[in-house]
VOGU-3710 file (C-alpha; in Angstrom, 3 decimals, decimal comma):
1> xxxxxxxxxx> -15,556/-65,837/-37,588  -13,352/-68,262/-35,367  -12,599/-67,345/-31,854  -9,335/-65,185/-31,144  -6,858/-66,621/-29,665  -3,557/-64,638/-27,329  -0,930/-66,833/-26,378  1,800/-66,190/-23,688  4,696/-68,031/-21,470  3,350/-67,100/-18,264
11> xxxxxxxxxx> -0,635/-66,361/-17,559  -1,212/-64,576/-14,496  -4,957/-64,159/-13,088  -4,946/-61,554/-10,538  -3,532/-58,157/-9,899  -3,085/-57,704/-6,356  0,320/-58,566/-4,588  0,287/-62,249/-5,454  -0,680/-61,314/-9,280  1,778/-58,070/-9,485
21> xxxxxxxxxx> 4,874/-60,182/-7,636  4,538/-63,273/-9,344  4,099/-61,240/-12,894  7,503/-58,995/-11,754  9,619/-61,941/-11,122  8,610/-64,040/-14,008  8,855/-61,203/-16,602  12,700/-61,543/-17,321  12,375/-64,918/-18,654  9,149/-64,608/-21,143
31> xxxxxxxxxx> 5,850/-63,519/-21,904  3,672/-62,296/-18,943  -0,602/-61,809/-19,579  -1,863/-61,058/-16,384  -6,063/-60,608/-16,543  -7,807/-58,948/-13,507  -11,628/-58,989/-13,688  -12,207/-54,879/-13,094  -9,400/-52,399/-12,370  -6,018/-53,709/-11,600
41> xxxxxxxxxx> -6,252/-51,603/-7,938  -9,126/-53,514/-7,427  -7,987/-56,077/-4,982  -7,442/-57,468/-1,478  -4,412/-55,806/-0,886  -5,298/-52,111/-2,178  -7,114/-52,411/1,198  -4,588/-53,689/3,642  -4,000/-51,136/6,213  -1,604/-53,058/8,969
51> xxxxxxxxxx> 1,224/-54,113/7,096  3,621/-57,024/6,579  4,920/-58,958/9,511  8,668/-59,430/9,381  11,504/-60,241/11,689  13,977/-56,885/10,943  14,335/-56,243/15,247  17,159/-57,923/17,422  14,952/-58,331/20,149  12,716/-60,308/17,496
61> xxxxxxxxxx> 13,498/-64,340/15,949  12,164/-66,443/13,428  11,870/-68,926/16,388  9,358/-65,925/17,671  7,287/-65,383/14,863  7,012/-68,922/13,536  5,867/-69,714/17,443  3,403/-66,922/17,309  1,981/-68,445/14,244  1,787/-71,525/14,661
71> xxxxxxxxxx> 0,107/-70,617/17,973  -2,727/-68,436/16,195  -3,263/-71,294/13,389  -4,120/-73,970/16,413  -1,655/-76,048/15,680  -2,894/-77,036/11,857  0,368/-74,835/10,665  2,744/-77,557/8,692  6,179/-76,072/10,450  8,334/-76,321/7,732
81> xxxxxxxxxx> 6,401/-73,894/5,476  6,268/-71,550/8,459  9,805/-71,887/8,904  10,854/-71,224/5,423  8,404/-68,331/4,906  9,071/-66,678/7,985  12,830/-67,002/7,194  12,673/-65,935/3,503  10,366/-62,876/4,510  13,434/-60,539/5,139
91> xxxxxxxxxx> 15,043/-61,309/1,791  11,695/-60,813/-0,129  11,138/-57,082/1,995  14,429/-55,855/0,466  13,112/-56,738/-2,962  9,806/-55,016/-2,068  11,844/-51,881/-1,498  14,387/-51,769/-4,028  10,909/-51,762/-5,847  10,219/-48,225/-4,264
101> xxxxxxxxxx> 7,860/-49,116/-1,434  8,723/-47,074/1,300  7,690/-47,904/5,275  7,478/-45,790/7,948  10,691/-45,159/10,157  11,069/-44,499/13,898  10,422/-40,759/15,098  12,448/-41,204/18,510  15,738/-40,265/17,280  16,530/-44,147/17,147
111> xxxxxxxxxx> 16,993/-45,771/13,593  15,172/-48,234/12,028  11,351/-48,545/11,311  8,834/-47,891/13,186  7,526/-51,810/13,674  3,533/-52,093/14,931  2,190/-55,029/17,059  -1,267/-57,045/16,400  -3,228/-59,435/17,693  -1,147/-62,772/18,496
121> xxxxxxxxxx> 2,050/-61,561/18,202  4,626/-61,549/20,687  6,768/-58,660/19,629  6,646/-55,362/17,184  7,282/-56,611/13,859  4,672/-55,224/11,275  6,194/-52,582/8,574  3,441/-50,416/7,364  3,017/-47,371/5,344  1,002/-45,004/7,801
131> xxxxxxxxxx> -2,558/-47,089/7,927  -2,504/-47,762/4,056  0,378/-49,830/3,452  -1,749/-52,285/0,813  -2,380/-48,867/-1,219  1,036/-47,742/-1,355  2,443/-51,064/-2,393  0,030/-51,671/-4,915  0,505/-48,238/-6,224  4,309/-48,865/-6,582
141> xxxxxxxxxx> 3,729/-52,596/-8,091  1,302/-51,433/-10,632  3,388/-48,861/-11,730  6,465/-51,306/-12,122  4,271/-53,702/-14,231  3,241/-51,038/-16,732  6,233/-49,689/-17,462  8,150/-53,727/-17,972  8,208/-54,512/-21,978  7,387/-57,840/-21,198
151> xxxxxxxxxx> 3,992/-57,563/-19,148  0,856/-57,314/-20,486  -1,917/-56,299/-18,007  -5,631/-56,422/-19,354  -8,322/-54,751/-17,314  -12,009/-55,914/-17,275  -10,970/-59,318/-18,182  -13,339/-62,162/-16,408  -12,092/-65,718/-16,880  -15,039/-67,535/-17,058
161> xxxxxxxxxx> -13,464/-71,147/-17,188  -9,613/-72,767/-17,640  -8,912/-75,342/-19,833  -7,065/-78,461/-19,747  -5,993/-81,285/-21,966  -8,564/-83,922/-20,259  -10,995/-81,379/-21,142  -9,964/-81,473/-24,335  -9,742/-84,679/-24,392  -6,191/-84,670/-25,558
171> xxxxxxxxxx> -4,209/-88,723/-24,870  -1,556/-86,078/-23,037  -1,209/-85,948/-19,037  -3,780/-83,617/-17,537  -2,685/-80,460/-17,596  -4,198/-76,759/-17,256  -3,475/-75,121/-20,547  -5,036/-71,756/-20,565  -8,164/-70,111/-19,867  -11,413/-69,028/-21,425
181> xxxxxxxxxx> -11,818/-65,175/-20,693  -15,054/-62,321/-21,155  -14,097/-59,351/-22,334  -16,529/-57,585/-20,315  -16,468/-54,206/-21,961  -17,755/-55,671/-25,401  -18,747/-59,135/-24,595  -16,618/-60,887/-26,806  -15,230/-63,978/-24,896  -11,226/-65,506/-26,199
191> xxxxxxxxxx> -9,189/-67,961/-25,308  -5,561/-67,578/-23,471  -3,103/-70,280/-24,149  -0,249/-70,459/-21,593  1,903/-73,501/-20,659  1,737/-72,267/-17,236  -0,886/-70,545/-15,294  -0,839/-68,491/-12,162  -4,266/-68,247/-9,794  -3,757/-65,456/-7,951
201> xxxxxxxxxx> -7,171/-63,911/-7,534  -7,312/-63,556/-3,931  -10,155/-64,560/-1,325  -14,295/-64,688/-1,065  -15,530/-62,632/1,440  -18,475/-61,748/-0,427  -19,561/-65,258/0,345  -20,780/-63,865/3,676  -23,652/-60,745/3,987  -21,263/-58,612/5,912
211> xxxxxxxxxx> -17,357/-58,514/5,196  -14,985/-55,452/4,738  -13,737/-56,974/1,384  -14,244/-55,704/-1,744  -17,148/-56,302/-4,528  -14,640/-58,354/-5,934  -13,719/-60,616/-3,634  -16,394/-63,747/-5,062  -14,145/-66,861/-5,072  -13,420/-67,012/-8,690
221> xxxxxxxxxx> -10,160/-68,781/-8,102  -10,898/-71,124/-6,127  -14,301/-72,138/-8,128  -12,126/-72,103/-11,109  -9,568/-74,672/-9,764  -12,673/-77,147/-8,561  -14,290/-76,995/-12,034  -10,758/-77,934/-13,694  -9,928/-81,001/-11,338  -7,893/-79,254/-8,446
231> xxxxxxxxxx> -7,698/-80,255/-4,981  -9,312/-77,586/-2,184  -8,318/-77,759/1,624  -9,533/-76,285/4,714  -12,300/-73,889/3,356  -14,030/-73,995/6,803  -11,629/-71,504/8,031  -13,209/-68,224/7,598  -11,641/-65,784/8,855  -13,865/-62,917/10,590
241> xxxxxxxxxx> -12,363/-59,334/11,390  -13,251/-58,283/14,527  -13,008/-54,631/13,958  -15,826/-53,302/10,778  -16,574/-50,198/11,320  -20,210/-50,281/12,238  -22,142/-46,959/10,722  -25,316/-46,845/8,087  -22,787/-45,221/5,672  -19,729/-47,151/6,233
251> xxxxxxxxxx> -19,584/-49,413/3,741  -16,753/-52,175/4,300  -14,349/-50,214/6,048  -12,085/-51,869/8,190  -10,677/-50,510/11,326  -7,415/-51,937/11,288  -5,738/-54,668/14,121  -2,835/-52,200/14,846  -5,397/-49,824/16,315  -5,474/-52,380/19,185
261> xxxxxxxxxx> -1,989/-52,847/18,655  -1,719/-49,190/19,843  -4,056/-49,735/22,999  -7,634/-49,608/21,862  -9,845/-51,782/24,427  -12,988/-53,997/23,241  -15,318/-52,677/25,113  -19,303/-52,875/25,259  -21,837/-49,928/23,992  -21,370/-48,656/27,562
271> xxxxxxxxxx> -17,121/-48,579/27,616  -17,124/-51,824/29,940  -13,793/-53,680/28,695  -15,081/-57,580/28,238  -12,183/-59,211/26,806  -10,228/-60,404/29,454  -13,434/-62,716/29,979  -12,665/-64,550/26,972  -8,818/-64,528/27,102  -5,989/-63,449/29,122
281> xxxxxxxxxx> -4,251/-61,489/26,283  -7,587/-59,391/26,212  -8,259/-57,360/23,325  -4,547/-58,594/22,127  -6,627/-61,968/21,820  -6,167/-63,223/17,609  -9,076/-62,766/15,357  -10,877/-65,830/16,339  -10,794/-65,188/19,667  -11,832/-61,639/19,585
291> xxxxxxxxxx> -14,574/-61,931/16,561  -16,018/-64,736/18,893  -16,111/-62,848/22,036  -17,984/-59,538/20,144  -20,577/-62,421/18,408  -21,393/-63,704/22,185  -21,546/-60,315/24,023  -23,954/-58,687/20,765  -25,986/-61,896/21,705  -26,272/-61,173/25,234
301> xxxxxxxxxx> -26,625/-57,663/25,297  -28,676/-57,455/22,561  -26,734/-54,175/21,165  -26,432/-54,096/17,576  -22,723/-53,630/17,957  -19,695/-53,351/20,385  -17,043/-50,850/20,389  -13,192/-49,969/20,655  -11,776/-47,515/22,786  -8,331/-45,966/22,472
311> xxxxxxxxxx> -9,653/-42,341/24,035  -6,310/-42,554/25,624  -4,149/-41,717/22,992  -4,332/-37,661/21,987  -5,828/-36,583/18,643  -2,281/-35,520/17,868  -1,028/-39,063/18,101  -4,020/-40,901/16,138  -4,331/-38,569/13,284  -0,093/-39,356/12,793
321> xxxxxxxxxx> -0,274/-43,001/13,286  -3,793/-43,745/11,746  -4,482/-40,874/9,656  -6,832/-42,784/7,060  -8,759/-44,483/9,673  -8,779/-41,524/11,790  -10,141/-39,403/8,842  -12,942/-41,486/8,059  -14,310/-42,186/11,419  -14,295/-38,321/11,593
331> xxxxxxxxxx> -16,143/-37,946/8,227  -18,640/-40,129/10,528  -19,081/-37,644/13,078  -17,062/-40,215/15,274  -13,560/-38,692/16,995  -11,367/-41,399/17,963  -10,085/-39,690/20,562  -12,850/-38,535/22,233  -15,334/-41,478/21,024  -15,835/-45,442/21,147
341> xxxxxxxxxx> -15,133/-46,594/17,860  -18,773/-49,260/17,544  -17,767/-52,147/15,092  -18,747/-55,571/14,363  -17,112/-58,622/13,264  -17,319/-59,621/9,348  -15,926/-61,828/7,011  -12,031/-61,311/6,207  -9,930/-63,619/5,072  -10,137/-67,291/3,847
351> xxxxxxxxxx> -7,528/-69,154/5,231  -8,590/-72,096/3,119  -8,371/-72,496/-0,374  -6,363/-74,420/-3,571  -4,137/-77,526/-1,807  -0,638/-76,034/-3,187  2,684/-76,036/-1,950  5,072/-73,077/-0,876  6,265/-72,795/-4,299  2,289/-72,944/-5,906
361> xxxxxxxxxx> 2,616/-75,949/-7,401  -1,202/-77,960/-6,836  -2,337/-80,999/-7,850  -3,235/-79,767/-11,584  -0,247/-79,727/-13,553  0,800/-76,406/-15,076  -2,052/-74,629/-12,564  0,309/-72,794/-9,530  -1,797/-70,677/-6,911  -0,243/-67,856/-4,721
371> xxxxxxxxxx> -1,409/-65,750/-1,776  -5,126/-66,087/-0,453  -6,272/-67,996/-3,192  -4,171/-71,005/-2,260  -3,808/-73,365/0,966  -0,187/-74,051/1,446  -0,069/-74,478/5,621  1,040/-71,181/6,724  -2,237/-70,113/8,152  -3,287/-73,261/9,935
381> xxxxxxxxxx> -6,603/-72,770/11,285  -6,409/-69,288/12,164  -3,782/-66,993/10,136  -1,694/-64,845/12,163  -1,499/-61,014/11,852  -0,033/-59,253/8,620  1,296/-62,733/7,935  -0,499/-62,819/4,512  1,033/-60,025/2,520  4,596/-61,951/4,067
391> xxxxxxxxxx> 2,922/-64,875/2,353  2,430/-63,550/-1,095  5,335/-61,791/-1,650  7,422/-65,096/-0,743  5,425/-67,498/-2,527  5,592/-65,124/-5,660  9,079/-65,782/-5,480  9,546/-69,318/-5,069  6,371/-69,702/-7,472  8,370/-67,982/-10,190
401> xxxxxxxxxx> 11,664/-70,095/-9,590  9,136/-73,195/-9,664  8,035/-72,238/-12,704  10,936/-71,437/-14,774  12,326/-74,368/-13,504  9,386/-76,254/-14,468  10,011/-74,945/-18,372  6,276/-76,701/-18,917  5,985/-76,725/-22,683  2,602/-77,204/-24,573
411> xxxxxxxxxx> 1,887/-80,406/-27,211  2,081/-78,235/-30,724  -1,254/-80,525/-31,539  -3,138/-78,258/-29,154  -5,606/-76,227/-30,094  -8,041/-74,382/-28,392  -11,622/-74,939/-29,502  -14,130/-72,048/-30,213  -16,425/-70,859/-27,352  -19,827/-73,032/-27,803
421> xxxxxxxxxx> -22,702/-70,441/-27,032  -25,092/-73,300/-28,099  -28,790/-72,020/-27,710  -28,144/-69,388/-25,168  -29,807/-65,814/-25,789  -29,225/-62,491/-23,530  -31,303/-62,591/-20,405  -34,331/-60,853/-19,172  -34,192/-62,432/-15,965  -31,566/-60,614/-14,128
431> xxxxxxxxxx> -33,884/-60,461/-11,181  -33,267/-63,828/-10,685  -28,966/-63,382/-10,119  -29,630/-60,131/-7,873  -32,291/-62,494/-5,900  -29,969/-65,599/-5,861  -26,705/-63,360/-4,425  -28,568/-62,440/-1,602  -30,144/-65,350/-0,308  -26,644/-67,077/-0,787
441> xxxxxxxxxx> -25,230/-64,634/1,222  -28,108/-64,886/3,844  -27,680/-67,985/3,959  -23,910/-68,475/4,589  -23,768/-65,411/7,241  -26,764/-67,342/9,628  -25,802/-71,148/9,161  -22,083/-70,828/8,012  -20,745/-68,058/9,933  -19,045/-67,293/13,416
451> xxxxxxxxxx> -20,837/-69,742/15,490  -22,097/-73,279/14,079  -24,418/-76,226/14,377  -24,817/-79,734/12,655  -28,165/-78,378/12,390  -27,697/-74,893/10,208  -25,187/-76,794/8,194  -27,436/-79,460/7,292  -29,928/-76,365/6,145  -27,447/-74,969/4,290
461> xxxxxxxxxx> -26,109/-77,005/2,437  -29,924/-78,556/1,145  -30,655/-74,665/0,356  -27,118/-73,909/-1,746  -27,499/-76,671/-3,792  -31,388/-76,508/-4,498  -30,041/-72,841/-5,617  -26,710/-74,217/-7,553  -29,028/-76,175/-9,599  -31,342/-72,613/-10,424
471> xxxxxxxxxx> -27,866/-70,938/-11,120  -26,143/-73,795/-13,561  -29,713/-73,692/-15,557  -29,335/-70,082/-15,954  -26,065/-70,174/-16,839  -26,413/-72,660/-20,148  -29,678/-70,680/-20,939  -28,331/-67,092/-21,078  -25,327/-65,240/-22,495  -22,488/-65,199/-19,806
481> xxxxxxxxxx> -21,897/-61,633/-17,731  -19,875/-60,885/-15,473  -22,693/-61,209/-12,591  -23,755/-64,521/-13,584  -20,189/-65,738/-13,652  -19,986/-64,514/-10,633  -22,554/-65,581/-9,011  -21,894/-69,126/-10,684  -18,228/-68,914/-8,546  -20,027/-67,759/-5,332
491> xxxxxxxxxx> -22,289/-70,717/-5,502  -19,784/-73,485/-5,626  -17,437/-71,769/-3,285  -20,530/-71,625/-0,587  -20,878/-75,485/-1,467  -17,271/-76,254/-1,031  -16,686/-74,105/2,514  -20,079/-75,813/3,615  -19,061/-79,033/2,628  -15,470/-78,728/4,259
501> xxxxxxxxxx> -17,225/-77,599/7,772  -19,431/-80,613/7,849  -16,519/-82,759/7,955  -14,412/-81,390/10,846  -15,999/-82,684/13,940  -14,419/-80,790/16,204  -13,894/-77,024/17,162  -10,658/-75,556/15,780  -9,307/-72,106/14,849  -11,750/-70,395/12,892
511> xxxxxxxxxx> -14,236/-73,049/12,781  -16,454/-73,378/15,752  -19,385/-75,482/16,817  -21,453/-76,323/19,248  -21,846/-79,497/19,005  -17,946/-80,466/18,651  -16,828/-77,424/21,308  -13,811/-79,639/21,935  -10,094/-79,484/19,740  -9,103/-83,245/18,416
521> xxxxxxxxxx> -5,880/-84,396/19,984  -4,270/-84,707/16,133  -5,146/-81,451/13,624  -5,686/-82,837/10,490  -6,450/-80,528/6,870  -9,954/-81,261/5,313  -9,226/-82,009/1,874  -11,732/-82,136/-0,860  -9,862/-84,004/-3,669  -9,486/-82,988/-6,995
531> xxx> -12,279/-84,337/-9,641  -11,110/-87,031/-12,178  -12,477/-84,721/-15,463
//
């Protein structure tokens, strides 16, 4: 029996802002598929809990915020994208609430919303929904994709490769042409043929042994892009939250930047503030600053973990402003306003990612990437604040006009070959993924992590590829699954951000070592160029 085969106008891979936005803007000219590996509230952004950052205040400018950004990203932003992101962000909000997303507004008798500061900015400008703005905006997206006629959204849907003409080996232009996808519910794997493809599977925190993002968060996107010729920049910039909750029980959970925002101090195990050491906007410091600061004083102490303390606020005040976070700590026998808060830093964000432009085009024709899965100089070296839910919802936009603008058509020659399962037979080795996901991990968090050396590079990199090689062997012997894909993504990804922070020789942002401590005069990108397939 031949392989099936779906074919659509617009394939979308991804279902968290990026995905849902993208998907909403292209549906009224065509065909949307949009695949998402689990659930569709499975994402990044189901767990934001600050908000976006946009200029809605008089007292605030896009002069202002693009300053405050370019600041945080060490001078690696490219301007004009800030500019035109920052600028567009108030346009893109309104669409966001016609939508039905609904912020929180002031309580002081004065109008407007009630705007929250974090670290690095320079004025109140975050919108948030109480502390679970990510959840109520993927709530309201989801619900607007199901009921459009022309989206179709497919749970449980791993793509395990994407295809192009060179791959093909078609005489055509390279170009991406679709995807091969698991069904991972009954194992049958299809193909997905789409003119024009959308990566928008967010970022790879589970790179690292600690991080507050979800299971899913493996890379997948940007392994995906490498394997199918695309060009990857700045993967070195790793973005570490300073603020995880630290408890036996508290798995991931993120204690959000607008808590300091509101006052909280970073303070040692004993309530001794220690940031003002380190900076002179204290525990106001950005991410890099502040997730560098808890690294050195858990390495002089010796304490396990530091701690926040906003004991200065009343209960009244934290259980309206932060009533998620302030529930949860509880469930932890931990009352914010009568206890430190201990946390520890762990990985966040990837600022790097697929070299694209505002407007997701990348250097793989008919392949566009949008929010964290892409690189398109916004973040810099360091991204700013509730800047990247700002970023997605813009870049959905302009990726959409792109796009349709685009019109990219397929040769009618194409076809799609069957899936070629060769000799490969189910495994009875799974020992050997669970074994290889941690030492990967391990390995990243002690060589690759807040602090580096020439020295635990060197060891890591020797060590991911001596385990690359165990993973691709496994991979062509076995039937794929969704943890060996995985773990086949997590691998190169670990490869790729090792590789990239070899080749800055300098400290910068969110990459820091000891043996460069010092920032170049000129900030360059680390680009690793796309493959010729």
């Amino acid at each position: 029996m031949s392989m099936r085969t779906e074919s659509c106008d617009y394939l979308v891979i991804g279902s968290g802002i990026a995905g849902l936005m993208s998907a909403l803007y292209l549906a009224p000219h065509g065909k949307v598929l949009l695949l998402t590996k689990k659930r569709l509230s499975d994402c990044n952004t189901n767990r934001a809990q600050g908000g976006i950052a946009c200029v809605i205040d008089q007292k605030d400018s896009f002069d202002q915020h693009m300053a405050d950004t370019i600041d945080v990203g060490a001078d690696l932003c490219k301007e004009k994208v800030v500019r035109k992101i920052v600028s567009e962000g108030p346009g893109r909000l309104k669409d966001l609430i016609d939508l039905g997303v609904a912020f929180n507004v002031r309580h002081d008798g004065k109008l407007g919303y009630d705007l929250g500061r974090e670290g690095g900015h320079s004025q109140r400008r975050v919108l948030h929904s109480g502390d679970i703005t990510g959840q109520k905006i993927e709530t309201v997206l989801v619900n607007q994709a199901l009921d459009h006629s022309n989206i179709t959204m497919l749970e449980d849907a791993m793509v395990i490769d994407l295809i192009t003409t060179r791959w093909l080996h078609r005489p055509e232009a390279n170009q991406c042409v679709g995807a091969y996808v698991l069904d991972e519910k009954s194992g049958e794997i299809y193909a997905v043929r789409a003119p024009s493809t959308i990566m928008a599977t967010g970022g790879c925190g589970k790179v690292y042994l600690y991080t507050c993002n979800p299971d899913i968060a493996t890379g997948d996107g940007i392994a995906l892009a490498w394997r199918a010729g695309a060009s990857i920049t700045n993967m070195e910039f790793i973005q570490f939250h300073p603020t995880c909750l630290f408890h036996p029980k508290a798995k991931r959970f993120l204690i959000s930047e607008a808590v300091r925002g509101e006052g909280a101090e970073l303070v040692d195990v004993k309530g001794r503030p220690f940031m003002k050491t380190y900076d002179k906007r204290g525990s106001l410091a950005p991410r890099d600053v502040a997730a560098r600061a808890i690294d050195s004083e858990m390495k002089r102490t010796g304490d396990p973990y530091c701690c926040l303390d906003i004991r200065h606020q009343s209960k009244e005040f934290l259980q309206s402003r932060f009533p998620n976070i302030y529930e949860k700590c509880f469930s932890f026998g931990i009352d914010m306003s009568t206890d430190l808060i201990p946390i520890v830093p762990s990985a966040h964000y990837m600022c790097g990612g697929i070299k694209s432009r505002v407007d997701g085009v990348t250097s793989l024709p008919g392949l566009y990437a949008v929010g964290e899965t892409s690189c398109n100089g916004l973040h810099g070296a360091n991204r700013l604040a509730s800047n990247s839910l700002l970023e997605a919802l813009v870049c959905a936009y302009e990726t959409a006009e792109r796009i349709v603008k685009d019109n990219h058509v397929l040769p009618k020659a194409i076809r799609i070959p069957d899936w070629e399962y060769g000799k490969a037979v189910a495994s009875d080795e799974a020992v050997m993924v669970a074994h290889n996901w941690m030492e990967l991990r391990t390995c990243m968090w002690d060589y690759v992590g807040i602090v580096r050396t020439n020295k635990r590079l060197a060891r890591a990199r020797n060590r991911i590829r001596n385990l690359r090689r165990e993973i691709r062997a496994y991979y062509f012997d076995y039937l794929v699954t969704p943890d060996t894909l995985e773990l086949r993504n997590l691998a190169l990804v670990c490869e790729l951000i090792t590789r990239s922070a070899m080749l800055r020789k300098e400290s910068r942002g969110l990459h820091y070592t000891l043996d460069y401590p010092d920032r170049l005069s000129k900030a360059r990108d680390t680009i690793l160029p796309g493959r010729k397939l």
